[in-house]
Structure formats: C-alpha cells, structure tokens
GUFIZA-160434 format. One record per residue (C-alpha): residue number from 1; residue in three letters; x, y, z. Coordinates in Angstrom, 1 decimal. Each point is the difference from the previous one (the first is absolute). Layout:
BEGIN
pt nr:NUM; rest:ala; u:X; v:Y; w:Z .
...
//
This chain:
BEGIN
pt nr:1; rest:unk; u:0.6; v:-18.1; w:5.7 .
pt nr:2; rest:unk; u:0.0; v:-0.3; w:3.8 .
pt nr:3; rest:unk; u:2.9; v:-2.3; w:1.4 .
pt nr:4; rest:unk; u:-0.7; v:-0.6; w:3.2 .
pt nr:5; rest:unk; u:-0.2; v:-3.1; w:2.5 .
pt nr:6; rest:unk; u:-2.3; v:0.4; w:2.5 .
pt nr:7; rest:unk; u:-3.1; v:-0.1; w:-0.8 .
pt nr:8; rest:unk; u:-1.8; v:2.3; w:2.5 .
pt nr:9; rest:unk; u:2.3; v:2.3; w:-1.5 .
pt nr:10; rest:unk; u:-1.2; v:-0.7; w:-4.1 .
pt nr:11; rest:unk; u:-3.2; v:-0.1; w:0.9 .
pt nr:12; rest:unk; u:0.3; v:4.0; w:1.9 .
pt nr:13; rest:unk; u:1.9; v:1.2; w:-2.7 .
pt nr:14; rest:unk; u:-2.7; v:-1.9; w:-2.7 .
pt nr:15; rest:unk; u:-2.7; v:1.6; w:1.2 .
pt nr:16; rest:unk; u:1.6; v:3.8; w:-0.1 .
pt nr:17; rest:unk; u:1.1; v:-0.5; w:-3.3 .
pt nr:18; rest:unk; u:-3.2; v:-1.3; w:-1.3 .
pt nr:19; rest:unk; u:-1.8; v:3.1; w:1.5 .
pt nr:20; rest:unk; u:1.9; v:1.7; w:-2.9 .
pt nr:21; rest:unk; u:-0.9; v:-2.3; w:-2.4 .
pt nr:22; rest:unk; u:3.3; v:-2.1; w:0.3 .
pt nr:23; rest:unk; u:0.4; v:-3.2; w:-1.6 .
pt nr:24; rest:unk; u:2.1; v:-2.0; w:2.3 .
pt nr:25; rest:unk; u:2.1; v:-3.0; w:-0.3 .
pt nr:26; rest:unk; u:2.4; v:-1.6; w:2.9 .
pt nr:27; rest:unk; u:2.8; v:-1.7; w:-0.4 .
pt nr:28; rest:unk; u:1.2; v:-1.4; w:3.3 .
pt nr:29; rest:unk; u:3.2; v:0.3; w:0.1 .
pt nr:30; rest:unk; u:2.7; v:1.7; w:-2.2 .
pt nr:31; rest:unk; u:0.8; v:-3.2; w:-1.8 .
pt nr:32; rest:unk; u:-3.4; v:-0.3; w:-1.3 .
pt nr:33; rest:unk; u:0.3; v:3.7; w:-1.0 .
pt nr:34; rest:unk; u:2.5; v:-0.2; w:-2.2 .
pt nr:35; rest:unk; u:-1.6; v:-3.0; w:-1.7 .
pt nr:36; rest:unk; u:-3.5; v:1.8; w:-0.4 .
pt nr:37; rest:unk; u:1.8; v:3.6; w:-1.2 .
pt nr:38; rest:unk; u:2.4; v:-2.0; w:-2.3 .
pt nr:39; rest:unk; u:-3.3; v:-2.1; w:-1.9 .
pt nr:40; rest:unk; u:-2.0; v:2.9; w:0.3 .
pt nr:41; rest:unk; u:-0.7; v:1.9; w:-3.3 .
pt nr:42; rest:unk; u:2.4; v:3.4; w:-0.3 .
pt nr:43; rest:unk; u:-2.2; v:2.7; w:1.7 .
pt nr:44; rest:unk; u:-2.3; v:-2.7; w:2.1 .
pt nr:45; rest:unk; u:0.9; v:1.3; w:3.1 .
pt nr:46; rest:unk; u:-0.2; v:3.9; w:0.9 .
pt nr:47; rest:unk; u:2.4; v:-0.3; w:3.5 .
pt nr:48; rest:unk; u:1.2; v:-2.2; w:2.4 .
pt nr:49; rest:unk; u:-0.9; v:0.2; w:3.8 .
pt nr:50; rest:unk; u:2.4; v:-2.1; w:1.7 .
pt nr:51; rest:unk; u:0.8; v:-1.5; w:3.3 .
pt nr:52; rest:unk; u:3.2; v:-0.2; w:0.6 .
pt nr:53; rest:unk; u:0.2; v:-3.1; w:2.7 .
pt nr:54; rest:unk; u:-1.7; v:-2.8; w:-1.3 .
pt nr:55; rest:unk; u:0.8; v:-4.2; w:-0.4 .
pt nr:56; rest:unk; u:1.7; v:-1.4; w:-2.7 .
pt nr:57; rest:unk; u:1.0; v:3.6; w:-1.6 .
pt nr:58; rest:unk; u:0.0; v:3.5; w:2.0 .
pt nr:59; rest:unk; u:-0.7; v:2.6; w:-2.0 .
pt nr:60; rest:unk; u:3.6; v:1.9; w:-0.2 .
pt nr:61; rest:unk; u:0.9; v:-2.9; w:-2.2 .
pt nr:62; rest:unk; u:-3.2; v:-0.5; w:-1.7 .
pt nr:63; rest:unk; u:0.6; v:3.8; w:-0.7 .
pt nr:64; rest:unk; u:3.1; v:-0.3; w:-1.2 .
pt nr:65; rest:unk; u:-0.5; v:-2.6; w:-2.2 .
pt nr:66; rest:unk; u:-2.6; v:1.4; w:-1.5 .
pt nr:67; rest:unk; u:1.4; v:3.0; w:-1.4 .
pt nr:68; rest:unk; u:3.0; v:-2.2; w:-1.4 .
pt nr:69; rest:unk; u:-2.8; v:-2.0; w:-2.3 .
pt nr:70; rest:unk; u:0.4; v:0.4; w:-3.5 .
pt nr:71; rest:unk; u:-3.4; v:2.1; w:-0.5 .
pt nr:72; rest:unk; u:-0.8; v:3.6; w:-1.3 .
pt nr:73; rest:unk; u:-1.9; v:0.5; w:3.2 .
pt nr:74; rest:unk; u:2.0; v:-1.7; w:2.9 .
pt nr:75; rest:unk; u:2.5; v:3.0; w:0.5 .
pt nr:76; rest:unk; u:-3.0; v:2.7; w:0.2 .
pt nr:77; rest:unk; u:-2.9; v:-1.7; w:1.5 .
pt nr:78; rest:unk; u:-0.7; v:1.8; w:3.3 .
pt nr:79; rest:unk; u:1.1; v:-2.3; w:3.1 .
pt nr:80; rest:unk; u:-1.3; v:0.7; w:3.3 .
pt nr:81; rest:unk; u:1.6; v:-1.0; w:3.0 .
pt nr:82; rest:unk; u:-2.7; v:-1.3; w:2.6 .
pt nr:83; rest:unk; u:2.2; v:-0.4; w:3.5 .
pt nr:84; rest:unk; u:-0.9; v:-0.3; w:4.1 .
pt nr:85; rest:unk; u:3.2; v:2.1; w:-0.1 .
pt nr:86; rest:unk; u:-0.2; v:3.7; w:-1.7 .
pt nr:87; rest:unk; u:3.7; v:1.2; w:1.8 .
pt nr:88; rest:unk; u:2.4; v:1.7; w:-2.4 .
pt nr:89; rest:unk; u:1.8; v:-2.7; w:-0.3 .
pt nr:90; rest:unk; u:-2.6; v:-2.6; w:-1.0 .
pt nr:91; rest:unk; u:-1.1; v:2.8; w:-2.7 .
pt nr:92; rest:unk; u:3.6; v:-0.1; w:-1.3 .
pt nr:93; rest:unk; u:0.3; v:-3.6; w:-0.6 .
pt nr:94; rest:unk; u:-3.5; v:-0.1; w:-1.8 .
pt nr:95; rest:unk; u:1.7; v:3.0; w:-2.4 .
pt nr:96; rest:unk; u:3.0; v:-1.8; w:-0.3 .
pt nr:97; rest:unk; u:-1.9; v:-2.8; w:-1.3 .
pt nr:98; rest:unk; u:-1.9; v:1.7; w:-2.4 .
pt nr:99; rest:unk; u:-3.6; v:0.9; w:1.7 .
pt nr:100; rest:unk; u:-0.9; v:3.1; w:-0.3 .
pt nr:101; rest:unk; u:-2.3; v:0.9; w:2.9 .
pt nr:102; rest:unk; u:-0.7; v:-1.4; w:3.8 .
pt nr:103; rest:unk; u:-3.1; v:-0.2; w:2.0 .
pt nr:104; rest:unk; u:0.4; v:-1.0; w:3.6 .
pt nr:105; rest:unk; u:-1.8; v:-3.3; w:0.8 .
pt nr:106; rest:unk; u:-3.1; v:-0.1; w:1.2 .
pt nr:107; rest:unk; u:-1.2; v:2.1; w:-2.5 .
pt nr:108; rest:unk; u:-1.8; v:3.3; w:0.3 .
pt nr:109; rest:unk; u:-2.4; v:0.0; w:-2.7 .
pt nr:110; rest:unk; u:0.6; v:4.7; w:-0.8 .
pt nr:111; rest:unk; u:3.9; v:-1.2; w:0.0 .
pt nr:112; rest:unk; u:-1.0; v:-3.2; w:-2.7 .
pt nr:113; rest:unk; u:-2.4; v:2.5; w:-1.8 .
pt nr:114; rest:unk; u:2.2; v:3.0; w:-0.4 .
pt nr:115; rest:unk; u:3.2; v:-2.4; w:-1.1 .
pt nr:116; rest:unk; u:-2.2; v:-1.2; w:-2.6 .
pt nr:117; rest:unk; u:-0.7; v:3.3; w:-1.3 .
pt nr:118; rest:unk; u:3.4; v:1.5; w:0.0 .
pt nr:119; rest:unk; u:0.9; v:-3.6; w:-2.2 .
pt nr:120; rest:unk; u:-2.9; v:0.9; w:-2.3 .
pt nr:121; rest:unk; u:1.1; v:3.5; w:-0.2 .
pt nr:122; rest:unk; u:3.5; v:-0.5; w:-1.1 .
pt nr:123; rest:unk; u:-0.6; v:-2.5; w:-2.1 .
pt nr:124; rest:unk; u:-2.2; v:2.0; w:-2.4 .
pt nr:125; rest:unk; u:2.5; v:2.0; w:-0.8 .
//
C-alpha cells in the first residue's frame, strides 16, 4: 500500500514499483489507510510506504494506529516512512511510531529498490 497525498509523488513512486512487478494501491491519507489495512484480508498487504504529512491523517498517527489494530499482521507488517525530512530526529519519531524504515522524499529510485530488498530479505526468514 502507498499512502501518500500528492499525487505527482504516487504516481513516481507507482511507476518504480511497477517496474518490479508491484501491485500498488494508494490510500491518500493515513485515515484511509487504516480503513483499507483494517478491511483488507490478513496478509493482503506485503508493507506500507508511508508519508508522514498528509490531510486529514499524517502518517505518525496513521502508523500508530495501525499497529494497535486488532490483527495478526498489524504489529509486523513492514512500515516505511516516506519524509521531505530524513534528519535523525525525523527518523526517531517514525521509529517511535512503529515504522521501520525511512526514505528521504523525493525518492531515489536505488534507495526505494534496495529498502525493498532488505524488507524481502528479512522477512523470509
């Protein structure tokens, strides 16, 4: 699932993860988010790239609220924090919310690729 408001922005990161054979659906804010992982069947989804400002819900809380759902999969599904901001600080508050990984906004398509990997890799075992 990409979360993400802007929509230059979903349809960049669409197209990279569609080169690998990504099936992508947005939500467009966190709000939304939580309602689309919540309904989805356990196991649906695969990760999470989220923005973290966006309307209506930013993506700390969306986060947050997510891994508090009563699901098998909403304390382990890989959240990734999609941010203009990638200082220490900003990287802290997306682990204190529960994400675990950041890619600086906009984003570079090796940094996407290889974040992807590294979530594919430690997930198989």
């Amino acid at each position: 699932m990409l979360v993400e408001d802007h929509i230059l922005n979903v349809e960049v990161a669409r197209r990279l993860l569609e080169v690998k054979g990504i099936t992508v659906e947005v939500a467009e804010n966190g709000l939304l988010a939580i309602e689309m992982f919540a309904l989805a069947p356990v196991g649906y989804y695969d990760m999470i790239l989220m923005d973290i400002r966006m309307p209506v819900m930013d993506g700390l809380t969306a986060t947050k609220a997510i891994r508090q759902l009563q699901k098998e999969t909403a304390k382990i599904i890989p959240i990734v924090a999609m941010n203009a901001n990638a200082f220490e600080e900003d990287m802290e508050k997306s682990r204190y919310a529960g994400m675990n990984y950041h890619l600086a906004k906009p984003i570079a398509p090796q940094m996407l690729y290889d974040t992807l990997e590294r979530i594919w890799s430690e997930t198989k075992k």
